[in-house]
C-alpha positions as CSV (number, residue, x, y, z in Angstrom):
1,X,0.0,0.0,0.0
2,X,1.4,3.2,-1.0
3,X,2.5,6.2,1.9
4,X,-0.4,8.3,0.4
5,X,-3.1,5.9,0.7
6,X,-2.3,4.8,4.0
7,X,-2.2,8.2,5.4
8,X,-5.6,9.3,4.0
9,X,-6.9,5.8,5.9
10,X,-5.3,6.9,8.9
11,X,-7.6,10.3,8.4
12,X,-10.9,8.4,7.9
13,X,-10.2,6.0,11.0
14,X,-9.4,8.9,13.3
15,X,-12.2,10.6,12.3
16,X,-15.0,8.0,12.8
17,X,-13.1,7.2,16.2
18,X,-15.3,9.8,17.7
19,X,-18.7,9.5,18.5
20,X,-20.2,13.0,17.3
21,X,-18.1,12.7,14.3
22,X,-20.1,9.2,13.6
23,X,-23.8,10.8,14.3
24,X,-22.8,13.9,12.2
25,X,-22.2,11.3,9.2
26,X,-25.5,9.3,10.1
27,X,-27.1,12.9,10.2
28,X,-25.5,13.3,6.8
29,X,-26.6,9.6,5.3
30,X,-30.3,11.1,5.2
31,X,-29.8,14.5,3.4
32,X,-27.4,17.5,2.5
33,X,-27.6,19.7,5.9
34,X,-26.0,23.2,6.9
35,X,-23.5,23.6,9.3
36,X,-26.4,25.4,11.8
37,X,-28.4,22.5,11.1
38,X,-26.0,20.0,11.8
39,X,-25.1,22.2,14.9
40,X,-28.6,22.2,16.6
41,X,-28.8,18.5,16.5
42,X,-25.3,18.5,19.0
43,X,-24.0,20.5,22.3
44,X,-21.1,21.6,20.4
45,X,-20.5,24.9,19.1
46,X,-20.0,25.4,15.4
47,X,-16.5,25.7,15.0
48,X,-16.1,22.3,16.5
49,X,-19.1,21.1,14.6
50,X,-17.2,22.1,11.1
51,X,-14.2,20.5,12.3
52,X,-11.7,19.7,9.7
53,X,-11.5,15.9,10.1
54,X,-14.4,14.7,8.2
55,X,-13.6,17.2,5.5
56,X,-9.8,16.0,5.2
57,X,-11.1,12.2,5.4
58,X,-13.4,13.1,2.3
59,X,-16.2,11.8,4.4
60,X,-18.1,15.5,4.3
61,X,-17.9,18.1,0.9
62,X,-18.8,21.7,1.9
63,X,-20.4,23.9,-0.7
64,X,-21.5,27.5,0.0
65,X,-24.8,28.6,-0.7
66,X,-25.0,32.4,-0.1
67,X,-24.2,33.0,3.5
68,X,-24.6,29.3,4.5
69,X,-22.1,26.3,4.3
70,X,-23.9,23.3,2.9
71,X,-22.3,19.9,4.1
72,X,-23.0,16.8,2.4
73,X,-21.8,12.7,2.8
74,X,-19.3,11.6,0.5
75,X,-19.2,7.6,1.8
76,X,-16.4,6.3,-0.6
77,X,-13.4,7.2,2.2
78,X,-15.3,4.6,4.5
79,X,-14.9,1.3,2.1
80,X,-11.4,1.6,3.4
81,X,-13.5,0.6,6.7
82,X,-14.8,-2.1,5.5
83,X,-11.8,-3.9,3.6
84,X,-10.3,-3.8,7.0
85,X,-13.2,-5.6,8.8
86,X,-13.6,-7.7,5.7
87,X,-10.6,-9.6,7.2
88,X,-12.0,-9.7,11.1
89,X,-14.8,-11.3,9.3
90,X,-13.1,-14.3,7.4
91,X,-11.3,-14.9,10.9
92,X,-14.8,-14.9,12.6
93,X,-16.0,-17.4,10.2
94,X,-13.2,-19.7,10.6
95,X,-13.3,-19.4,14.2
96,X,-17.0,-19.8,14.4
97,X,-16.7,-23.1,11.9
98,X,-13.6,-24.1,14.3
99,X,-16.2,-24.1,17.0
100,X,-18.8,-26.0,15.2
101,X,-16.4,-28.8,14.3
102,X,-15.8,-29.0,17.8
103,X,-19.0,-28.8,19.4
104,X,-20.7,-31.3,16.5
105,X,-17.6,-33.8,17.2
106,X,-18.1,-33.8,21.6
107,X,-21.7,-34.7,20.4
């Protein structure tokens, strides 16, 4: 995996690591929203509410629309998510199989 690639995953995993972060995108999977909007919804002012991290992860595109700042999902960043638990989930299967051999054999 190229430097580049790897260090715009690191940016999408840090920035679903927090919780607000994660309810702003779920906010953000229903419909475009402005940053007031998106605001009301938390106890967080708006500076932290437009935070950088979801816009450097590519999760969240900004547009301005007169005076107001227009925040939509872009979910593409996130299948780097899932690749990586595509792996957990081959080693759950296994295990769980492991464990059904097991259980079916004691029978």
């Amino acid at each position: 995996m190229s430097a580049p690639r790897r260090k715009q995953e690191e940016v999408v995993f840090r920035a679903i690591a927090d919780p607000t972060r994660r309810d702003i995108l779920t906010l953000l999977r229903g419909r475009r929203h402005t940053v007031g909007e998106i605001a009301r919804n938390f106890r967080a002012s708006r500076p932290s509410i437009s935070k950088r991290l979801l816009r450097s992860a590519g999760l969240v595109i900004t547009h301005r629309k007169g005076t107001s700042r227009i925040c939509e999902l872009d979910a593409k960043p996130l299948r780097a998510v899932n690749d990586w638990l595509r792996d957990y989930e081959a080693f759950w299967t296994d295990s769980l199989l492991t464990l059904k051999s097991y259980l079916e054999e004691d029978r």
